[in-house]
N, C-alpha and C positions, 0 to 999 in steps of 0.2 A: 146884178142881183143874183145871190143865189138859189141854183132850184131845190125849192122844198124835198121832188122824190128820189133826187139825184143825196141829197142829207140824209133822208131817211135808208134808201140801200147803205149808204156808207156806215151807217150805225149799224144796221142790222149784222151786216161783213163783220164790222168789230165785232159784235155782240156775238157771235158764230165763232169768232178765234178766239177769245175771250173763254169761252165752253169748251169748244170742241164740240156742238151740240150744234142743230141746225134751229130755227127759230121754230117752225111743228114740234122737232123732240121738246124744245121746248114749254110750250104753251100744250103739248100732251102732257106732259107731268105735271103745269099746274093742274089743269082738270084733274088729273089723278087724283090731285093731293084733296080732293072733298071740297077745296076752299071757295066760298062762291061770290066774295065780297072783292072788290077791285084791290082795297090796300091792302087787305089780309095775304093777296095772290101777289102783289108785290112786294110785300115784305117778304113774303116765302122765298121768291125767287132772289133777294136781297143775299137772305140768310144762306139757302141750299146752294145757289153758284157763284157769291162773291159779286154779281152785279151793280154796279152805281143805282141810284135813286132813277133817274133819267131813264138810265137801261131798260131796267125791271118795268119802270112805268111804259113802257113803248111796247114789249114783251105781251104785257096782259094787255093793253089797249086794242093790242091787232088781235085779239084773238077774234077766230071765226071773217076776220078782214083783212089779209097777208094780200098784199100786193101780186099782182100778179107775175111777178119778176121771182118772186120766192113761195109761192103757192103751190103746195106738194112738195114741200121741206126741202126746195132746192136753195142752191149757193146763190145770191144776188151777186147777177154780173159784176165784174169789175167795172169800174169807170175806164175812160180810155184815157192815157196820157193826154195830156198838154201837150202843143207841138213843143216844148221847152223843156217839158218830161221826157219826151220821147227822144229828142237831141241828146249827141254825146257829149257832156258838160263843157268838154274843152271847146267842141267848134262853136259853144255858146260864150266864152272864156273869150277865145280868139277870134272873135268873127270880124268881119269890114275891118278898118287901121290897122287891127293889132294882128290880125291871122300871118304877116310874116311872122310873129315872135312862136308860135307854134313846134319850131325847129330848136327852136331853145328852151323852152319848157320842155321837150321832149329827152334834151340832150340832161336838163338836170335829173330827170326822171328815172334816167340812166342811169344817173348816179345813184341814187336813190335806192334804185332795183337791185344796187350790187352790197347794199347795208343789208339785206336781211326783210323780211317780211313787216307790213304795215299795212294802216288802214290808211285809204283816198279817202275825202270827204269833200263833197265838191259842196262850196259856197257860193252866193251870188259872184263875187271878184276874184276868186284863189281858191287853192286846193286844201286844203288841212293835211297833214300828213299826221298820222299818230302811233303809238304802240298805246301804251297802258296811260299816257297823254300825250299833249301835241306833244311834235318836236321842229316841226316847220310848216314853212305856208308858203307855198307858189302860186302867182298868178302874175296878168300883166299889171304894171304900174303906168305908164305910158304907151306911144303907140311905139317908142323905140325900147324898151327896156322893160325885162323881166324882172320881177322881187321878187325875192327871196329871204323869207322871215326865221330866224334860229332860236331856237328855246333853250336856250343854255347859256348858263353864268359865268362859266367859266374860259370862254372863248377870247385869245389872245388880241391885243390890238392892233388893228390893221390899218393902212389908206383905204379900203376894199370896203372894210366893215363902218357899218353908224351904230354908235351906240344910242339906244333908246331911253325915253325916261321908265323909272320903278313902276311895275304893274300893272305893265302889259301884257300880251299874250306873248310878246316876242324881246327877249333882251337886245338882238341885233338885227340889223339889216344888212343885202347889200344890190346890186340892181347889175343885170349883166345882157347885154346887146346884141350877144352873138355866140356861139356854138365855141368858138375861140377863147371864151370867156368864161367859160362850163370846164373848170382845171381841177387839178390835183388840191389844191387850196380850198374849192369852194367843197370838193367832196372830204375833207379833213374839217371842217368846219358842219357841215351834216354830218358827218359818223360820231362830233361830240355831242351834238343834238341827241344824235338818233340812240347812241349810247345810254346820256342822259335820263331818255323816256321808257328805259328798258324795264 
């Protein structure tokens, strides 16, 4: 079940970057503003910082009763990671079966590294690789075999490659077991990708 004061800092945090404003600056300016009626003060702070309905209403509710985690217009602690948040996405990727294939996701990654800059985006099962959209996805498929997902149309046909059905995230596939496997081929098949997504 979730804890109610552990939601309520987590809005308030938004509601602080959201501003730029600490929740006191805030609830100082409604007083400012003369307004002495609960919705009149929440619709002001609607209007004056772009806040949500939710927002504004928590804003004016706490006033004169700020938690003591942010009372005296300080930052509400952060939460602490998840031990899952806090892991590096891969050793949660590769962990028990699949942590041999680690050496092979590394050696695609290689590859990868020498295209040019991109965004990681780590997913439950695989990486997302993107520029301005995907252009690939690595993770394990197996305990023996890496995938490797290609965002491009126009990639020649191979024994190596599967092609996929229309309207996917990925037009091909291909699965590779070992560092050996990580060639000049598979990195000509991500540079059209990665081309591709430029």
């Amino acid at each position: 079940m979730a804890d109610p004061q552990a939601a309520l800092l987590t809005q308030l945090r938004n509601i602080q970057s959201k501003t730029g404003r600490t929740i006191g600056e805030l609830q100082d300016a409604v007083l400012a503003s003369g307004l002495t009626r609960h919705g009149e003060r929440r619709s002001w702070l609607i209007e004056r910082f772009a806040l949500g309905y939710g927002d504004a209403n928590t804003v004016v509710a706490l006033i004169g009763k700020l938690p003591a985690e942010v009372a005296g217009g300080g930052t509400p602690p952060a939460a602490a990671p998840t031990a899952a948040e806090a892991a590096d996405p891969l050793d949660v990727l590769y962990a028990g079966a699949k942590a041999g294939l680690r050496p092979v996701h590394d050696a695609v990654m290689a590859l990868v590294a020498r295209l040019g800059p991109c965004e990681q985006a780590p997913k439950k099962s695989y990486i997302s690789l993107r520029r301005q959209k995907q252009f690939a996805m690595v993770g394990p498929a197996t305990r023996e075999l890496v995938e490797i997902g290609f965002n491009a149309k126009d990639l020649p046909a191979h024994p190596r490659l599967k092609r996929l059905p229309p309207g996917g995230m990925c037009q091909a596939t291909t699965r590779v077991g070992s560092v050996a496997e990580v060639d000049g081929e598979l990195e000509s098949w991500l540079k059209r990708a990665y081309d591709a997504a430029g």
